[in-house]
N, C-alpha and C positions, 0 to 999 in steps of 0.2 A: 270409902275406898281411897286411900292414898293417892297420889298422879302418879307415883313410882309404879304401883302397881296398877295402874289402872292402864297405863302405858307397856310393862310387860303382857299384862292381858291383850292388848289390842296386836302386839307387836305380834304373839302365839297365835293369835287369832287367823293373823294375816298369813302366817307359814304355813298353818294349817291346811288353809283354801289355797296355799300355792303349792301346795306336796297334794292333794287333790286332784287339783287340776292336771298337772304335770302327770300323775298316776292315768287319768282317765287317756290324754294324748299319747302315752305311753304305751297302752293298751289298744290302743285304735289302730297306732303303728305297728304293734306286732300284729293284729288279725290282717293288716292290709297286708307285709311283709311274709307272714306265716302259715294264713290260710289257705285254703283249696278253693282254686277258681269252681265255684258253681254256677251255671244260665240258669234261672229258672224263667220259663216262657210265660210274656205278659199277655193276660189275656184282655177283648177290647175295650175298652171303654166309651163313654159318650161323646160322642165325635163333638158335640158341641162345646165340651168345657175340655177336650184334649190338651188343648193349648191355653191355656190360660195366662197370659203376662209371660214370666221367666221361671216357666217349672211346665213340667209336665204329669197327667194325674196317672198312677199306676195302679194295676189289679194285678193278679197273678192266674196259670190256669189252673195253679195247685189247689187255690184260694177257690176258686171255681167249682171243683170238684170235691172236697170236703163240703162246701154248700150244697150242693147236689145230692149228698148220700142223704138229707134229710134234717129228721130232729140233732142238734148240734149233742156231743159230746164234750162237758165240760172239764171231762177227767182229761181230755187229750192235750198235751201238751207239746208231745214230742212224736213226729211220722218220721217212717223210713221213707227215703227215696231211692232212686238207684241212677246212676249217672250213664251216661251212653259213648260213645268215642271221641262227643263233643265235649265233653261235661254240661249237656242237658239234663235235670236232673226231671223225674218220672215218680207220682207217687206211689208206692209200694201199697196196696190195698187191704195186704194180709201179714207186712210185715212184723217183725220181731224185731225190735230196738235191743235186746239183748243178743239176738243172735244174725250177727248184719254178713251178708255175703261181702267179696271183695268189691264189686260196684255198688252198695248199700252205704248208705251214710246216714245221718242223722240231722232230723231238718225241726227246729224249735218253731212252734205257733202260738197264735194270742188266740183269742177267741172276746170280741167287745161286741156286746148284743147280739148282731144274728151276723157277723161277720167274721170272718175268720182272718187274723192279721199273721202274713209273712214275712214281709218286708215293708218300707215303708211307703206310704201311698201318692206320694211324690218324688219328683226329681226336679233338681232344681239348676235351672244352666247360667251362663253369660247372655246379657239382655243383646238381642240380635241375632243369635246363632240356633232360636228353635226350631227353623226348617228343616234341620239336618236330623235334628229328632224325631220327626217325623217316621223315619224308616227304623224307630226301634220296634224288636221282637222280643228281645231276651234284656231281663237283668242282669248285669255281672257281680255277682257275690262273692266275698273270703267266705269259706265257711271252717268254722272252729269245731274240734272234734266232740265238743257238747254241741253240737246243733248251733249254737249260736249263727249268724249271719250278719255283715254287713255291705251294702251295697255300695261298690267303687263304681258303676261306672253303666251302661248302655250298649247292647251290639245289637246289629242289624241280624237278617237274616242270613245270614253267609257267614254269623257269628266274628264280625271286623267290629272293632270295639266304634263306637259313636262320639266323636268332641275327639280332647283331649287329654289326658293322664296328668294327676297332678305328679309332680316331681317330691319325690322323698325328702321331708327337710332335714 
């Protein structure tokens, strides 16, 4: 290979991974921007490894309750919820992802061995300020009109967001 080309190669390579990247940040911005605030309520965890360093470990009770019906369903990918005047959302037990009422929405899962993943299973803060985390109840999610979810944030019981908001860049 030439250095001419060998250097156009590297140079495409590199715009590449920078139109990538840019794509993905792009994308994150409009779910935080575009989405529908969703709470989904954290369910408890082990009070011994709650606090670990600078993060906090999360479960959900939606997570909870798909565990609970039994043998896992690997076909299931996508539950209704239905949101309440808080935007608490509630799983739908019997719903129809084709045919969603106006408080129904659609909420994306994983399913890795005998767990059921909704969001992710931490939170991660500023080193010195996880006392205040302590009082979370609820996740704050965007949620994207495929189910998609991403977690922005922590509120207490009174549903008052937890920390602080990052600012929009």
């Amino acid at each position: 290979m030439k250095p001419v080309t060998r250097q156009l190669a590297l140079l495409l390579s590199g715009l590449a991974i920078l139109v990538g990247i840019n794509a993905t940040v792009w994308r994150y911005e409009r779910a935080i921007s575009s989405g529908e605030v969703v709470l989904l309520r954290l369910a408890p965890v082990d009070p011994r490894s709650l606090m670990q360093g600078d993060y906090m470990r999360l479960n959900y009770e939606i997570a909870r309750e798909l565990t609970n019906r039994g043998k896992p369903d690997k076909h299931i990918d996508t539950l209704v919820i239905r949101l309440d005047a808080h935007q608490v959302a509630t799983l739908v037990a019997d719903g129809k992802p084709d045919q969603l009422a106006s408080d129904e929405r659609l909420l994306q899962v994983h399913q890795s061995e005998r767990q059921w993943q909704i969001g992710p299973d931490a939170y991660f803060f500023e080193e010195g300020t996880g006392e205040q985390y302590e009082a979370a109840r609820y996740g704050e999610f965007r949620l994207q009109a495929d189910g998609k979810t991403l977690l922005v944030g922590l509120r207490d019981e009174t549903y008052q967001p937890i920390g602080q908001s990052r600012a929009r860049w």
